[in-house]
N, C-alpha and C positions, 0 to 999 in steps of 0.2 A: 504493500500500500504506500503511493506517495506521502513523502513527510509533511506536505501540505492540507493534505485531507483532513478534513475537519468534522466536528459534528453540528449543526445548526437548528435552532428551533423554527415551527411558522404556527400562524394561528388566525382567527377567523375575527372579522374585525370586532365581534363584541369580544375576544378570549375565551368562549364557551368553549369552544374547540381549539384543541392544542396537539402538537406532535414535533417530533423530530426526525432529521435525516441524516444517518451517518453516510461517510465517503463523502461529503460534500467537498467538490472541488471542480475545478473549469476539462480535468481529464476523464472525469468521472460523471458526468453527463452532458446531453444535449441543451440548449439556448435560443428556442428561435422565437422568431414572429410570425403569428399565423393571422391573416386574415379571411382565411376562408368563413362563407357566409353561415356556416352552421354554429362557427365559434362564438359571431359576433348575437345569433339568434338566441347560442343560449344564455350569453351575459343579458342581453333584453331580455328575455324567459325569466333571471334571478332580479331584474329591475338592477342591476348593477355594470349599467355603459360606464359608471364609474371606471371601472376597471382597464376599457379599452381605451387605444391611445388615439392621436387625433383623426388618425384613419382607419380608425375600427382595427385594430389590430389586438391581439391575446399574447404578452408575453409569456412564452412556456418553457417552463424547465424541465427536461423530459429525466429522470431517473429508474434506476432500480426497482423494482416495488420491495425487493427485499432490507432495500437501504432506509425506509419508509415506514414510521410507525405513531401511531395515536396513543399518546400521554392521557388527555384529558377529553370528554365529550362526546365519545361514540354514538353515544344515546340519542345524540343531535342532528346526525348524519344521513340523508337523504341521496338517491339518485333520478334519474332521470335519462331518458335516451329521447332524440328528436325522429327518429324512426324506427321501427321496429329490431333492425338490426345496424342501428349507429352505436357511435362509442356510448361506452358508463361514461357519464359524468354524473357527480359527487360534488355535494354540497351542504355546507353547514346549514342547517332548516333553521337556525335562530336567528340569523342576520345574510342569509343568503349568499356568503363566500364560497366562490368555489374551491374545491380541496385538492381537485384532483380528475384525470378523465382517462382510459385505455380502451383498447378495444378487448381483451379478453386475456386471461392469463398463460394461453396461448402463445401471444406476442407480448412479452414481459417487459411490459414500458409503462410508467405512470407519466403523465404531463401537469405539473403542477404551477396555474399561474405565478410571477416571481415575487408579485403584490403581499403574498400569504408571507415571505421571509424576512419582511419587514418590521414583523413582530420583535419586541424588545431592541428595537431602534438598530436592526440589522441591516444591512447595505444590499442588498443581492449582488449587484456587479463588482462588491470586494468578495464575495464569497466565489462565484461564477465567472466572472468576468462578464460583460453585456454578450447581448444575445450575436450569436455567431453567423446569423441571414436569418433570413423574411420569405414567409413560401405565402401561394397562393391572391397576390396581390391586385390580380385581376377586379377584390369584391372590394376592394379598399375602397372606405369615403373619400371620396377627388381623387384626385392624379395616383396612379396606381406609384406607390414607391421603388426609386429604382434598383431593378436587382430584384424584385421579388415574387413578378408575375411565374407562375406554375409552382413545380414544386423541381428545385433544384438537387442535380443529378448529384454532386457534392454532399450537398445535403441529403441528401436518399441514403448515398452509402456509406457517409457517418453514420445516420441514425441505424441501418442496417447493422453494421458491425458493433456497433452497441448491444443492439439488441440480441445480435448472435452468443458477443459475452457474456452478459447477462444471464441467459438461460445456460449457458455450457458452464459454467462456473456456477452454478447452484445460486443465483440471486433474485428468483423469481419466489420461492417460497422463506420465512410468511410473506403472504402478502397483504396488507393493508385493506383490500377492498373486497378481496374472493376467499373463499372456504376451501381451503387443498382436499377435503375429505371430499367432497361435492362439487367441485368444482364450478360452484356458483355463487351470486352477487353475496355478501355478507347483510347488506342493507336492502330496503325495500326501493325496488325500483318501479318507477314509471312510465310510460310513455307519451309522448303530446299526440292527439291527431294531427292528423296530417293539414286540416286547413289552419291547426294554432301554428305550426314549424311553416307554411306556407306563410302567413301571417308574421310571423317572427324574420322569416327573412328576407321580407317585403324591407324590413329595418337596415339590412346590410348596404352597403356604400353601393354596390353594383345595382342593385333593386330601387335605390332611391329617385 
């Protein structure tokens, strides 16, 4: 383990929900910008645009889920998917932060807004470094950002060989959000219909 690696706390902006992440370090996960129109539907979905930056964008820090664990508030913790088979996203039900979003423990990634490390006056970009590219910039409110339209090939196969070590190194179990025994959601999940996620992404910069 690099001597840099750290351990970091995040938490939900009332503090109901609390957790920490060991391995935090700029080698030891992903950093991007996404503005695809589902990210920015479900920050509208949680009433928190707060969140996004001035072109709808979601800073994500993609980690381990093994690296990823809840201290305080479980009991708080809600999900949500915008279609039947999109990503979990995971979010504090007290004050609507989201915590956290993957597609399945399958592909052993969590994406945790950078907003949540802020807790106890933490920097994200001292812990991380700023995020590393910007995908999906097509849906961005105004002038798409440059550098960010699709999803770049770079960035594919970082986040790919992330993901490969992750699971070949055993750092997918525990996870945070899924039951190893069952291999399903730990929290009670949702789904929007389909004309609330049409509705919702009526909201995204591209749709405006």
């Amino acid at each position: 383990m690099p001597r840099n690696e750290t351990t970091v706390t995040f938490g939900c902006r009332c503090g109901e929900v609390r957790g920490m992440v060991v391995r935090a370090a700029p080698a030891s996960v992903n950093r991007v910008i996404c503005y695809c129109d589902d990210c920015q539907a479900f920050a509208h979905w949680l009433d928190r645009a707060d969140l996004l930056d001035d072109h709808g964008g979601s800073d994500i820090v993609q980690l381990a889920p093994a690296a990823m664990s809840f201290t305080k508030g479980e009991e708080k913790i809600g999900g949500v998917r915008l279609t039947s088979r999109g990503l979990h996203r995971y979010y504090a039900t007290c004050c609507n932060t989201p915590v956290g979003n993957m597609v399945s423990p399958t592909i052993p990634f969590v994406g945790v807004m950078a907003a949540v490390f802020r807790t106890d006056g933490q920097d994200p970009d001292a812990v991380f470094r700023p995020p590393i590219g910007a995908i999906k910039g097509e849906f961005a409110v105004g002038e798409t950002p440059p550098g960010s339209r699709g999803i770049s090939l770079w960035l594919m196969a970082r986040a790919i060989a992330k993901v490969l070590k992750w699971r070949l190194s055993g750092w997918t179990w525990p996870h945070p959000f899924f039951d190893r025994a069952s291999d399903k959601s730990r929290f009670v999940m949702t789904t929007v219909s389909p004309a609330e996620r049409e509705r919702l992404r009526l909201l995204s910069g591209s749709r405006r």
